[in-house]
Structure formats: structure tokens, C-alpha cells
C-alpha positions as CSV (number, residue, x, y, z in Angstrom):
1,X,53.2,-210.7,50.7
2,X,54.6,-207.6,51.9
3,X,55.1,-207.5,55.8
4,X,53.2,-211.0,56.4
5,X,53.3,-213.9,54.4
6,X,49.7,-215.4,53.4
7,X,50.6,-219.4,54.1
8,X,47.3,-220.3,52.3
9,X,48.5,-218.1,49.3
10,X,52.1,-219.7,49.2
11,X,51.2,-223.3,49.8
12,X,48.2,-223.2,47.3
13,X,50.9,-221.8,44.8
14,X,53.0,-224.5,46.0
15,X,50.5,-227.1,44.8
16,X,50.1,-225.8,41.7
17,X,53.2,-225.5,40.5
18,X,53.3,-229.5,41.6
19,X,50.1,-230.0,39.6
20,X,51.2,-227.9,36.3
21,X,54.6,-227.5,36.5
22,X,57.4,-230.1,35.0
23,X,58.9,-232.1,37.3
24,X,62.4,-232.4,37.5
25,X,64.0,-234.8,40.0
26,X,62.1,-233.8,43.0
27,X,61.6,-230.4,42.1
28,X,58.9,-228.5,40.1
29,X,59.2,-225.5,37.3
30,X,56.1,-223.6,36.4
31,X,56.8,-220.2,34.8
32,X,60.3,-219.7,35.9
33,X,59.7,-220.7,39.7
34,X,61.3,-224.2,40.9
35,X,59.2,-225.9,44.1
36,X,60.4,-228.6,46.2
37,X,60.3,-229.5,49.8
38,X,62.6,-230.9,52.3
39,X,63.2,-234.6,53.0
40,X,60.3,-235.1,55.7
41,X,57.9,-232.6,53.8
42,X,57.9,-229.8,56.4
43,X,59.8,-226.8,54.7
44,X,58.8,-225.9,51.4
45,X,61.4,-224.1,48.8
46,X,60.5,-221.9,46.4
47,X,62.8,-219.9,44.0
48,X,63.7,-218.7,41.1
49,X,67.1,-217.2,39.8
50,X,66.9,-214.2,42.1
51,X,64.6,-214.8,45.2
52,X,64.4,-218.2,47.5
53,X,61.7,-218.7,49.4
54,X,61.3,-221.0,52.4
55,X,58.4,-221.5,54.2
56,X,58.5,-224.4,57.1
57,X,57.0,-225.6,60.3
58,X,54.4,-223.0,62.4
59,X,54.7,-220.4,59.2
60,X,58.0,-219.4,59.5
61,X,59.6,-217.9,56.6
62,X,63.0,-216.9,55.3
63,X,63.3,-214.9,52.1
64,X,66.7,-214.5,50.1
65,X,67.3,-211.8,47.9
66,X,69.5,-208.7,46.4
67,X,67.1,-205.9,45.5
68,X,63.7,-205.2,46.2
69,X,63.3,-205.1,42.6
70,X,63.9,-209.0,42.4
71,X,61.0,-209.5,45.2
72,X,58.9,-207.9,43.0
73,X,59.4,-209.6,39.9
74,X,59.2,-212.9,42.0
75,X,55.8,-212.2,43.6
76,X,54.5,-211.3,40.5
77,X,55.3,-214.9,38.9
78,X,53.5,-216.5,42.5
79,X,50.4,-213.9,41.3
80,X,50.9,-214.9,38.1
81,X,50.8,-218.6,38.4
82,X,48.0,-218.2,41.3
83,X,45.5,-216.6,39.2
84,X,46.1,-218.8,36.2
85,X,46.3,-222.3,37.3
């Protein structure tokens, strides 16, 4: 996820933090990481304290975040909850 974002890495996360994570509202937490989408479905969120993710129509992606240090830690929890869900 460094210069290009894998969209079949993000939105298979995506569905598993749907499928494992507790749902709150319309939102999903799985290991510190909160998921949701928009209201048609076509930009999907994904954050945590430090990082927001969102990833939306023809793979277009914004991230938002302080330090480079915070990126790290928040791929590592999208690793993390890729390799064991």
C-alpha cells in the first residue's frame, strides 16, 4: 500500500471487518479499525484514531493522516486483520 493502493486488498479487508467485526450503527470495528460506507455504497471508509481511509468510485483514494508513523501502524492492523480473518 505504499505508492498504489491494492483495491482487491482494501475491499477484501473491508468485508471482513463487516463479517467479524461488531457492528455499531452502520459502522464496523474489527481490531481497532471502524468500516462503513457512504449512503449509495460507492465510497468505502476506513479509519481508525489516526488514519482515514476512503476508497470510492474508479479506485480513487484519499488518505488522512499526521505522521508516517500512523500509516504504518494502520496498515499493519489492515495486514493484521487480512491474514487472520
Amino acid at each position: 500500500m505504499k505508492n498504489d493502493l491494492d483495491s482487491k486488498f482494501l475491499l477484501d479487508t473491508f468485508e471482513k471487518i463487516r463479517q467479524h467485526g461488531d457492528k455499531q450503527d452502520e459502522k464496523y470495528l474489527l481490531e481497532g479499525v471502524i468500516a462503513y460506507t457512504d449512503f449509495d455504497g460507492y465510497t468505502v471508509y476506513m479509519e481508525d484514531a489516526q488514519v482515514k481511509l476512503s476508497f470510492g468510485f474508479h479506485n480513487q483514494y484519499h488518505f488522512d493522516y499526521e505522521s508516517s508513523d500512523h500509516f504504518a501502524a494502520f496498515e499493519k492492523k489492515l495486514q493484521s486483520i487480512a491474514k487472520n480473518y
